[in-house]
C-alpha angles and dihedrals in degrees: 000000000000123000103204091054096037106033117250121353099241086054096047081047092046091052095050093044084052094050087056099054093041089049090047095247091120096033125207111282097007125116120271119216120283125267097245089045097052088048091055091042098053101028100235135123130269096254089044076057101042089046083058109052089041081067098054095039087057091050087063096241098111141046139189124067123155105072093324129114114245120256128199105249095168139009091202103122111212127223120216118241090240090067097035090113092053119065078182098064095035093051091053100043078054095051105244136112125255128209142175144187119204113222100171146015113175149168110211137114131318104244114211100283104039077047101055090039095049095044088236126122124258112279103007102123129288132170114247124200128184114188130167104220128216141217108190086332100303111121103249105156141013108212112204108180138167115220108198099246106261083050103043087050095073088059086071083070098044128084092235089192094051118041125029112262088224097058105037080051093058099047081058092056103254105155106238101176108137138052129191111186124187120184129198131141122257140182117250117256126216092277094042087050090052107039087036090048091230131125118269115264091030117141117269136189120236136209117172112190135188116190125198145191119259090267089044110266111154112238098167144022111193136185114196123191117204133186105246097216087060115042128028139180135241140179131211118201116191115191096208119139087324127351123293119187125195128190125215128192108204132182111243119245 
């Protein structure tokens, strides 16, 4: 591990310790190594070591801690609110590896509901994408999502099955500042059922999004369609001078 290359130790440390619970190699319920031993293993000081665990004590996967040795309570890996927009970069803080297969980029009309999210009227031109996501190739999630037009035209020059949209529109200087999520369960429709693998009518879980500028311009409306054996949501509430609340997508174990 390198830290110039990788960010702090005990978050390089932190990573690696989540992709082997999430791979089974340190199974619900079962001991994690020991402190002493993880600090040999990985070359890295006690308190590296310490900072580390803490992380994963306060993500709820282990347990333990005074004295104890840690146990492996869950293996849901939790995404930070920073990344919530990208199920590239939560994927990847969760490592795992993220995939995606674009079925669709398109210009046609806004329907009703693209139309009422983006503050455009019904049929002026949107951008369209339909893409099956991955989590270490199995199929976990189909993203359908309306760009308003000046931004949806970028997407025609962006490998949307190599790169995240979020991110190469970011790099081009799209002001993705905002997210709205809204969650409720479906049934798969046909093309669910066919891109998810999954028979038609099966539960789904739903996010619809709606992403904004900085002063509040809506760029993009999305409906994302998870597998619910494999993600699940979670909010935090903090009661500290006010009330923060923080949401967290996690892969199921």
């Amino acid at each position: 591990m390198n830290k110039s290359d990788h960010g702090p130790m005990h978050a390089q440390v932190a990573a690696e310790l989540r992709r082997r619970i999430a791979k089974g190699v340190y199974p619900i319920d079962g001991l994690v190594p020991s402190e002493a031993t993880l600090t040999a293993e990985f070359e890295v000081s006690r308190g590296t070591m310490r900072q580390a665990l803490a992380a994963l004590r306060s993500e709820g996967l282990i347990g333990g801690g005074q004295g104890k040795p840690p146990v492996v309570r869950s293996a849901s890996l939790a995404q930070p609110f920073e990344t919530f927009l990208s199920f590239t970069s939560w994927a990847e803080q969760a490592g795992r590896v993220p995939g995606q297969r674009t079925i669709e980029v398109a210009r046609r009309g806004a329907d009703p509901r693209a139309a009422d999210a983006l503050d455009v009227e019904e049929g002026d031109p949107v951008v369209e994408v339909l893409r099956l996501r991955l989590l270490d190739g199995m199929p976990a999630m189909l993203e359908r999502s309306a760009f308003v037009e000046d931004i949806g035209r970028l997407l025609f020059d962006i490998d949307t099955d190599k790169t995240s949209i979020y991110a190469s529109l970011t790099e081009l200087g799209v002001d993705l500042y905002t997210g709205r999520h809204t969650f409720d369960a479906v049934a798969a429709d046909d093309t669910d059922a066919r891109l998810l693998e999954v028979t038609p009518g099966s539960p789904l879980l739903r996010e619809r999004r709606r992403a904004s500028t900085r002063d509040g311009r809506p760029l993009e409306y999305g409906d994302d369609r998870y597998l619910p054996n494999l993600v699940s949501f979670t909010i935090v509430n903090t009661r500290q001078q006010g009330t923060a609340t923080a949401w967290q997508r996690t892969i199921a174990g």
